[in-house]
N, C-alpha and C positions, 0 to 999 in steps of 0.2 A: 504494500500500500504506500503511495507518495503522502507525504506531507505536506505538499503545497508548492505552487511556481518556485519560492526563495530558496528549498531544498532538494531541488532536485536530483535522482541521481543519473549520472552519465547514459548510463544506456538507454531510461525513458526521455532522457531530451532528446538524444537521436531518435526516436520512436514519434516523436509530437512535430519535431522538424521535418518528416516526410510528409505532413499533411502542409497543404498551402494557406488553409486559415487559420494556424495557429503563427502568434505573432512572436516572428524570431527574435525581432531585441529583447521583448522577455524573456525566450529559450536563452539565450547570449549571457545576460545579467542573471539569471537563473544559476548559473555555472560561476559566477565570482564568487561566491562561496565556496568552491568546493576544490579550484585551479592552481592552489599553492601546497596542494597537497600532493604527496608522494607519487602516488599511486594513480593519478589525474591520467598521465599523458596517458600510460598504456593503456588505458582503458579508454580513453578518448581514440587515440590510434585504431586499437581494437575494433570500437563500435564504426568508426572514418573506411576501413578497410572492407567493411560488407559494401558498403557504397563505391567505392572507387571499382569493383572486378566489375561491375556491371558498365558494359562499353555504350551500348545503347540508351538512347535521352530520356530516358523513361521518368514522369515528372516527379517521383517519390524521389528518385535519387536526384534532381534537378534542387529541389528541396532542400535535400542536406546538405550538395556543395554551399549551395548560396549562404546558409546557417552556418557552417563550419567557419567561410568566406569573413563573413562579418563576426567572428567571435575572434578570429585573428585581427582582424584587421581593428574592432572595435579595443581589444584587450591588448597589443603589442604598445600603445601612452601609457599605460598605467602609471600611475605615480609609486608603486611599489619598484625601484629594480628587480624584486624578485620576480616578481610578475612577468616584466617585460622578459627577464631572461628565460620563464617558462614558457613563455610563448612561443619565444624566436629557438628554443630547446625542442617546442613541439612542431615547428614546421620543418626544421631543420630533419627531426626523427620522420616524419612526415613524409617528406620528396625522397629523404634516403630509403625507405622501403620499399618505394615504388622501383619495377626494373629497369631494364636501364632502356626498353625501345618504349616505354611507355608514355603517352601525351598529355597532356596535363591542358586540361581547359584556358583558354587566351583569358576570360573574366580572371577565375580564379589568379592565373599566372601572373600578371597584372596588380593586382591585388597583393600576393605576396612580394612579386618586386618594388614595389612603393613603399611596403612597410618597412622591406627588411634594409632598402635604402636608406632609410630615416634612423633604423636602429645601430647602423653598421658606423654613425658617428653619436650614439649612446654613450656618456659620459663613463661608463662602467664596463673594464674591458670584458665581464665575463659577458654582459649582454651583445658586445660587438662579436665576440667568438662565434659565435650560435648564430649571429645575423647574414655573416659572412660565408658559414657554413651551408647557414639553410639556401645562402643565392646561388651555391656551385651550381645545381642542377639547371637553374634558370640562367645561365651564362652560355651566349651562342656567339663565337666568332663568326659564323658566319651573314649576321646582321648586323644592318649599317646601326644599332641603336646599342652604344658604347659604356651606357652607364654603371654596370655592373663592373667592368675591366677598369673605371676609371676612381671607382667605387676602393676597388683591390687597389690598383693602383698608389693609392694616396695612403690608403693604411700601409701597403708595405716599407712607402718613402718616411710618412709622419709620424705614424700611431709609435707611442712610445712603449707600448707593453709588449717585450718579445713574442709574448705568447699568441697575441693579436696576428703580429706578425706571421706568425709558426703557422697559424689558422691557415691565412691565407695561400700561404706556400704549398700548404698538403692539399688546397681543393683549386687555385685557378689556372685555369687553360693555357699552356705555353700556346702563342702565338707571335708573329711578327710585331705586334702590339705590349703583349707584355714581356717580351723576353729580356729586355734591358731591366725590366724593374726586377724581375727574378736573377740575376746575374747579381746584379749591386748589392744584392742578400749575400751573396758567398763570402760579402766583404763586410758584414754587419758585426755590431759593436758583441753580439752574443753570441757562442758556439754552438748554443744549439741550433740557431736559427739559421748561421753559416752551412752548418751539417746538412740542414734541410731543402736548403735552396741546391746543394749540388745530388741531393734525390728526387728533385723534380721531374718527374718522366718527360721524357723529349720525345715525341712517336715518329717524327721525321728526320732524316737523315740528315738533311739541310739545317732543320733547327739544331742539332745536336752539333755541326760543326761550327754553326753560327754562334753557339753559347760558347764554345770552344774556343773562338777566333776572342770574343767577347772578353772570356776571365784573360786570358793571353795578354790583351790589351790593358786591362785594368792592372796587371802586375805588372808590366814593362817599366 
């Protein structure tokens, strides 16, 4: 038996978000109660994953993305840091479980690239970690739309917390775009973030001589 809209638990919100007259900001605020607790994400994942295998628009699941959509996006300000960084923890957990030819809705997509932009200069490096992380997947060299790479970019040059840094290095895309910023890491003020930048997978032969040419230069 529920208690009422203020306590609800995880799996009946997903169950109330499939219908279209139930009103998701309350489903949304529903869940601030409950979203600094331990045990939130997986069970939030859990219930998000019946929704995600089904490929077809079917409005029940049309339902839950938009729900899900706006509890990210509504709950990623909070005034808690811990909040924000369960948030940007849950999307991050989120896009990583999904496989790797999988497509991801342009609204939703969208959606988490704007928050996770806003949170990835989060005064608090553990919520930048998680911001940075969750935008690997949404990271496309092959579009002219650069925000993400310039996003990485600027924490690898600025962000002061190695660890920030480290973030970065383990998830963005060598290309012709970032490969200077990932080289200038081999030469950073911490060893483990130096270590990290020379395990950065190169998948092209060109780019692997080009980093090569790169550190070459920078020690002469």
């Amino acid at each position: 038996n529920m208690s009422g809209d203020s306590d609800l638990v995880i799996e009946e919100a997903f169950r109330r978000a499939q219908k279209a007259h139930h009103n998701k900001a309350k489903l949304v605020a529903s869940l601030k109660n409950r979203y600094d607790k331990t045990e939130f994400h997986e069970e939030f994942i859990r219930c998000l994953k019946y929704a995600m295998i089904i490929y077809t628009r079917e409005p029940a699941v049309e339902n839950v993305i938009d729900f899900v959509t706006k509890f990210a996006a509504k709950s990623h300000g909070a005034n808690s840091h811990a909040v924000r960084f369960r948030v940007c923890q849950l999307v991050n957990k989120l896009l990583g479980s999904l496989s790797e030819n999988a497509q991801i809705d342009d609204d939703l997509c969208d959606r988490i690239h704007e928050a996770m932009l806003i949170r990835v200069t989060d005064k608090y490096p553990n919520v930048r970690i998680q911001a940075a992380l969750a935008m690997s997947r949404i990271q496309d060299p092959s579009k002219s739309d650069y925000s993400v790479f310039l996003a990485y970019m600027l924490l690898l040059e600025n962000d002061s917390n190695p660890e920030v840094r480290r973030a970065v290095l383990s998830c963005i895309a060598p290309s012709a775009t970032t490969l200077t910023k990932i080289y200038k890491r081999t030469r950073d003020v911490k060893e483990k973030v130096r270590k990290l930048a020379y395990q950065v997978k190169l998948f092209e032969k060109g780019q692997k001589c080009l980093f090569q040419i790169c550190i070459t230069y920078t020690t002469v």
